[in-house]
C-alpha positions as CSV (number, residue, x, y, z in Angstrom):
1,X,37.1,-116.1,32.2
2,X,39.8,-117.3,29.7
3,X,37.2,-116.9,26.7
4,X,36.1,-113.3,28.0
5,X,40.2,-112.4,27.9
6,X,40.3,-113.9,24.2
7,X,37.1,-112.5,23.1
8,X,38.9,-109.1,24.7
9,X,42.0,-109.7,23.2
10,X,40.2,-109.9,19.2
11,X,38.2,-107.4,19.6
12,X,41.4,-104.9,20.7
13,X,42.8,-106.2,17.8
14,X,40.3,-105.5,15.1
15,X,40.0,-101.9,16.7
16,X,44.1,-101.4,16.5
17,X,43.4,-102.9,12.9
18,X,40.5,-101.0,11.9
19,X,40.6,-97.6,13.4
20,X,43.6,-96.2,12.2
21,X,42.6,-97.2,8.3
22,X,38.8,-95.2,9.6
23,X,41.5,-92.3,10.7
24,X,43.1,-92.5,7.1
25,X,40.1,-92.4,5.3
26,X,38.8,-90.0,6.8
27,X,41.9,-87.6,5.9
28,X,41.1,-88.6,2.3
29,X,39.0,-85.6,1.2
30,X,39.7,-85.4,-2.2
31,X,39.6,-87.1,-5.6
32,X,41.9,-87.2,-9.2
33,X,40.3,-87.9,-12.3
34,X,41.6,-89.6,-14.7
35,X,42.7,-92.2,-12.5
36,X,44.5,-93.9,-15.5
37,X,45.8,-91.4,-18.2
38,X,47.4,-93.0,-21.7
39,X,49.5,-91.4,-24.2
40,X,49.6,-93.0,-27.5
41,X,51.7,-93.2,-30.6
42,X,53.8,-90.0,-29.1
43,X,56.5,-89.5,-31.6
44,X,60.3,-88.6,-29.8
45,X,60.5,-84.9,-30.3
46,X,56.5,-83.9,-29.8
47,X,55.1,-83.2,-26.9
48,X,51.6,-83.4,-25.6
49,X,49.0,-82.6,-22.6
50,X,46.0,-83.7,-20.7
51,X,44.2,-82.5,-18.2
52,X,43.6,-83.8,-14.3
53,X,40.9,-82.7,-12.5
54,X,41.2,-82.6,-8.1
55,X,37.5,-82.3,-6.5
56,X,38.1,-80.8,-3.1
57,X,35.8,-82.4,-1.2
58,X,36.3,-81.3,2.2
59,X,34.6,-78.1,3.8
60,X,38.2,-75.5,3.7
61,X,40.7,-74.7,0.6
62,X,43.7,-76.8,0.4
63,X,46.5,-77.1,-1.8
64,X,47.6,-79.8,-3.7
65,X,50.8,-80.5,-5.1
66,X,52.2,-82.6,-8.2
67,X,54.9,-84.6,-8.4
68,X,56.4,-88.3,-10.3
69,X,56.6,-91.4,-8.8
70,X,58.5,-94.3,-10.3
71,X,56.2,-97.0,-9.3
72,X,57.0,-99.9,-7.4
73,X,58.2,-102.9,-10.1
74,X,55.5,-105.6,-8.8
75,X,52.6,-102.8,-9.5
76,X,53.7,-102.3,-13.1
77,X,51.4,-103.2,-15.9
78,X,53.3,-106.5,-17.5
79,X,55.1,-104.9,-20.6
80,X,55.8,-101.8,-19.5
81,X,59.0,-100.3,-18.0
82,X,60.3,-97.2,-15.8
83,X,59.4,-94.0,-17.5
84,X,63.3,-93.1,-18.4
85,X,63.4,-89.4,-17.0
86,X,60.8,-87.8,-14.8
87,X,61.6,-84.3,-16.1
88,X,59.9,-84.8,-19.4
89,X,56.5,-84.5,-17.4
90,X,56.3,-81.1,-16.1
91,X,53.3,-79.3,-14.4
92,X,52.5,-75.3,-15.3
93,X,52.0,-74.9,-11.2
94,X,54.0,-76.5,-8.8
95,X,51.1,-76.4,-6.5
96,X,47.3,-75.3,-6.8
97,X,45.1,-74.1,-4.6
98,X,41.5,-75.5,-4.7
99,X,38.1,-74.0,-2.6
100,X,36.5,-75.9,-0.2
101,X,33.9,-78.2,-2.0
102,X,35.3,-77.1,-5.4
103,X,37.6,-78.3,-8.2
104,X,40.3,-77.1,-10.5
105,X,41.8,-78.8,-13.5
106,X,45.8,-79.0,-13.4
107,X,47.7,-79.2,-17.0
108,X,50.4,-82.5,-17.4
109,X,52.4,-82.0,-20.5
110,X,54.9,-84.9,-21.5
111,X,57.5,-84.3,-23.9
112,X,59.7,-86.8,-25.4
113,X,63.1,-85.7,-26.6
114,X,64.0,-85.9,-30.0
115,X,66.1,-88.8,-29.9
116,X,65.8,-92.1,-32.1
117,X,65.9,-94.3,-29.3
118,X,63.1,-93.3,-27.6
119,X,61.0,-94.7,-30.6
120,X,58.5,-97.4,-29.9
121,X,58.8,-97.5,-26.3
122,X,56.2,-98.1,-23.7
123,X,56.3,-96.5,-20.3
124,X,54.6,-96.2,-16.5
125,X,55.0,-93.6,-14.4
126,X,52.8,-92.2,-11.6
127,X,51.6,-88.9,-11.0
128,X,51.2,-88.2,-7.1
129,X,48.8,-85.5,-6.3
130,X,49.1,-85.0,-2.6
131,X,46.7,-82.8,-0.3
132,X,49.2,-80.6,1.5
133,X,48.0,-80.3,5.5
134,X,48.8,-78.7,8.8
135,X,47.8,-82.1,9.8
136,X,50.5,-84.9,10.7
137,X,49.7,-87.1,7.7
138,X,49.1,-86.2,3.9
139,X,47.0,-88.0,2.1
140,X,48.1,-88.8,-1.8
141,X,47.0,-90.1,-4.4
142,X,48.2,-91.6,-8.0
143,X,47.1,-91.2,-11.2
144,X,48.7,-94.2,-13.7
145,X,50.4,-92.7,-16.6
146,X,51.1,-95.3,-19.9
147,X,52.8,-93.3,-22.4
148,X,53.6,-95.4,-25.8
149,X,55.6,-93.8,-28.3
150,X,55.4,-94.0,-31.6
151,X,57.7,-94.7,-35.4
152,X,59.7,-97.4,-35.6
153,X,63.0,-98.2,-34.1
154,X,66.3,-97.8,-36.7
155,X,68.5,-100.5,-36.8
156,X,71.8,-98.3,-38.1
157,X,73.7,-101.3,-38.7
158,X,71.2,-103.0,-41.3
159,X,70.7,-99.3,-42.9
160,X,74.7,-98.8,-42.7
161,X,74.9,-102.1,-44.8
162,X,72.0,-100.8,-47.1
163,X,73.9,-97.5,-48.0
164,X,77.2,-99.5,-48.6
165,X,75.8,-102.1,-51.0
166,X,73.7,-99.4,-52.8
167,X,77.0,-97.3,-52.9
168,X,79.4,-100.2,-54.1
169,X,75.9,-101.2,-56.8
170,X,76.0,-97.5,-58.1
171,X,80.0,-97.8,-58.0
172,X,79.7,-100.6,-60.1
173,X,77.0,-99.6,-62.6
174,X,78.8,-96.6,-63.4
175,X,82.5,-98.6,-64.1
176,X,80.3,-100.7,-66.1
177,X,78.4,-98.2,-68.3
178,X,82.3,-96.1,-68.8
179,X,83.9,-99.4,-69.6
180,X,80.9,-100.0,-72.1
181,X,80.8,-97.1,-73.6
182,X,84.8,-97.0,-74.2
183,X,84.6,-100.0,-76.3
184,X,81.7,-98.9,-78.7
């Protein structure tokens, strides 16, 4: 009797365990591709764009909505860090609506302000597309962004110092050449 409550007992468990990720997966009717999108030797001050593409792959339309995610620090790729502002991704539509058993591409543009400091940087970010629902849970999903920008970073003290000992050279050359001259 005592093994017929344990047996019992594991099987209720694996069914609380397994049914509601069954109950999930089965609210998971659609797809992103790229899964993984990278941006490469972006320069600060250009910007560029790539295409996602949602399959819809349940049987009724549904919108889908975009937004960032700053991902969790732990799921990062090693080298990377926080994409600094997520409003230099921005999406054409805030939301698209996609036929059943169809797809649609979305547009992502990234721009990268024109600002020195942003040079030679490398980022992650996620892009959430979520399936909106009159059901009680949404299903979302991510799309990795790695965006690496490009040029080098200035040191301004070491080109400061440059331009002051070229100046105080040129300053010199010149006392040199009128002093020279003045005695010939």
């Amino acid at each position: 009797m005592v093994r017929r409550i344990k047996l019992a007992t594991l099987i209720a468990g694996f069914l609380v365990l397994f049914l509601p990720s069954v109950t999930l997966a089965d609210n998971v009717n659609f797809s992103v591709v790229p899964a993984e999108a990278h941006i490469d030797s972006l320069l600060p001050g250009e910007a560029t764009e790539f295409a996602l593409t949602i399959h819809n792959k349940d049987d009724v339309a549904h919108n889908f909505s975009f937004t960032t995610f700053a991902p969790p620090k732990e799921e990062m790729r090693e080298s990377r860090t926080e994409f600094p502002d997520p409003s230099w991704i921005s999406f054409p539509f805030p939301r698209v609506e996609i036929g059943a058993s169809s797809q649609a591409h979305a547009t992502v543009m990234v721009a990268i302000p024109q600002e020195q400091r942003w040079a030679a940087r490398d980022w992650e970010t996620w892009l959430a597309v979520t399936s909106e629902s009159s059901d009680m849970v949404a299903a979302r999903l991510y799309v990795r962004l790695l965006v690496s920008t490009g040029g080098t970073r200035l040191n301004v003290g070491l080109i400061t110092g440059i331009a002051a000992a070229v100046a105080i050279l040129a300053c010199g050359g010149y006392y040199y050449l009128r002093r020279r001259v003045k005695h010939d």
